[in-house]
Structure formats: C-alpha cells, structure tokens
BAZA-648539 format. One record per residue (C-alpha): residue in one letter; z, y, x; chain. Coordinates in Angstrom, 1 decimal. Each point is the difference from the previous one (the first is absolute). Layout:
! BAZA-648539
SITE res      z      y      x chain
SITE   a      Z      Y      X     A
...
END
This chain:
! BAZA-648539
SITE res      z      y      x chain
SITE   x    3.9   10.9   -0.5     A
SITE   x   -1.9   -2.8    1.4     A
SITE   x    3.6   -0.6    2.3     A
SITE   x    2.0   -0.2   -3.1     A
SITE   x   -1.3   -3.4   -1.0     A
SITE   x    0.2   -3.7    1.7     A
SITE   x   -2.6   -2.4    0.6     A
SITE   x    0.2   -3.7    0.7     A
SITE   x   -2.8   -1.5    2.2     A
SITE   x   -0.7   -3.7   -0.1     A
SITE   x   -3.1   -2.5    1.2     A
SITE   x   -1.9   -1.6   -2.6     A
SITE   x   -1.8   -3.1    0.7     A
SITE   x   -2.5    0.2   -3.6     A
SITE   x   -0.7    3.5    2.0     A
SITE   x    0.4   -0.8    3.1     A
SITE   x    1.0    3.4    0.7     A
SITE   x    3.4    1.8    0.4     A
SITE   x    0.8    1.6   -3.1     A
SITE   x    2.1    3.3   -0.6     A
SITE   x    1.9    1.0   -3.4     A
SITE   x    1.3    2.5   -1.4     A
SITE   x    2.4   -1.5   -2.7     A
SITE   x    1.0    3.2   -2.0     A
SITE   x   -4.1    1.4   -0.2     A
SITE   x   -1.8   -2.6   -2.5     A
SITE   x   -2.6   -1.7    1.7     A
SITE   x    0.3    2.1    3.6     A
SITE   x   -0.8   -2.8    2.2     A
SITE   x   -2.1   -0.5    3.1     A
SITE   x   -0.8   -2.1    2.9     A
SITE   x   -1.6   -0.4    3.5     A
SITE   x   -0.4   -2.4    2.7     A
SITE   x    3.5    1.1    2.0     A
SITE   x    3.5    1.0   -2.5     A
SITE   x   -0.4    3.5    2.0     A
SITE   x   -3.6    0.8   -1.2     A
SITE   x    0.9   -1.4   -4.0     A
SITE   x    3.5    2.6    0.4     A
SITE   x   -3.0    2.9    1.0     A
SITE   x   -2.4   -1.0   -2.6     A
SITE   x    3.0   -0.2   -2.4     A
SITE   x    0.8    3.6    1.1     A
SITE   x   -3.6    1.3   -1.4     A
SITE   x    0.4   -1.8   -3.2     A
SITE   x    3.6    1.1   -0.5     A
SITE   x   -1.5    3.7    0.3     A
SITE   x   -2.6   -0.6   -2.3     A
SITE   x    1.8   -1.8   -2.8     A
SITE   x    2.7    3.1    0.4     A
SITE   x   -3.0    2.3    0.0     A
SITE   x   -1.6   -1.7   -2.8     A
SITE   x    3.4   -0.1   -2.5     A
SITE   x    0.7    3.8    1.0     A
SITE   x   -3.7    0.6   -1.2     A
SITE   x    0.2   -1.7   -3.4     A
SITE   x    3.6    2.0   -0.3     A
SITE   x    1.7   -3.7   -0.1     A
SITE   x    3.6    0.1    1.6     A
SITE   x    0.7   -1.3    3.3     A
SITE   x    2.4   -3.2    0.1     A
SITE   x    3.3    0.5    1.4     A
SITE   x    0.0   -2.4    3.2     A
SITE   x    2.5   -3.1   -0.6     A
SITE   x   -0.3   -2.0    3.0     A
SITE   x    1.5    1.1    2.9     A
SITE   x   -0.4   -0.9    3.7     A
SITE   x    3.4   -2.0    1.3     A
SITE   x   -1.7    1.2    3.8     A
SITE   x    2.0    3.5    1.2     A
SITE   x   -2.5    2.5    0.6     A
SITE   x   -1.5    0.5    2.9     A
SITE   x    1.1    2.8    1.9     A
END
C-alpha cells in the first residue's frame, strides 16, 4: 500500500537535513543526511501512520499525487 502513494524529498537548510513527504498522509514526513536514507525513513513512517489509522478504524486516503516518472521495470 506503501507503493500506492508519492513522496516528494527536498533539503532543508533550518534542518539541515533532506526531508521526505508524503503529501496525501497528514504529517508523514521524514528526513536524513542523504534524499535516499529520508525516502527509507519515510518508508517506516508511511507503514506506521497506515498501521496506526487501520488501528483506530480511520479510513485510508485515496492517493492524489501521482508520479509523472514511468515505472521502473
């Protein structure tokens, strides 16, 4: 489910960190010293915050952003 969703990763100099997002999970954000480890940090937060709604029998939000990148193949 993780798959369904897009991220955007950007570097923030207040942090000074590379920061990962997940627009359509409120507040599912995460960073790390290289865009590649924020993305696998993002990954574990996106589980939880699924997890998490699941738990509290809150629906899931339908992804709305979409990757313009073709899948890789």
């Amino acid at each position: 489910m993780n798959e369904d969703y897009a991220f955007a990763v950007f570097w923030s100099d207040a942090d000074q960190a590379w920061i990962a997002d997940a627009p359509d999970l409120k507040s599912c954000s995460a960073f790390g010293s290289t865009p590649e480890e924020a993305v696998g940090e993002l990954r574990i937060a996106m589980a939880a915050w699924i997890e998490a709604a699941r738990a509290h029998g809150m629906p899931l939000p339908e992804p709305r952003f979409r990757s313009v990148l073709p899948a890789a193949e």
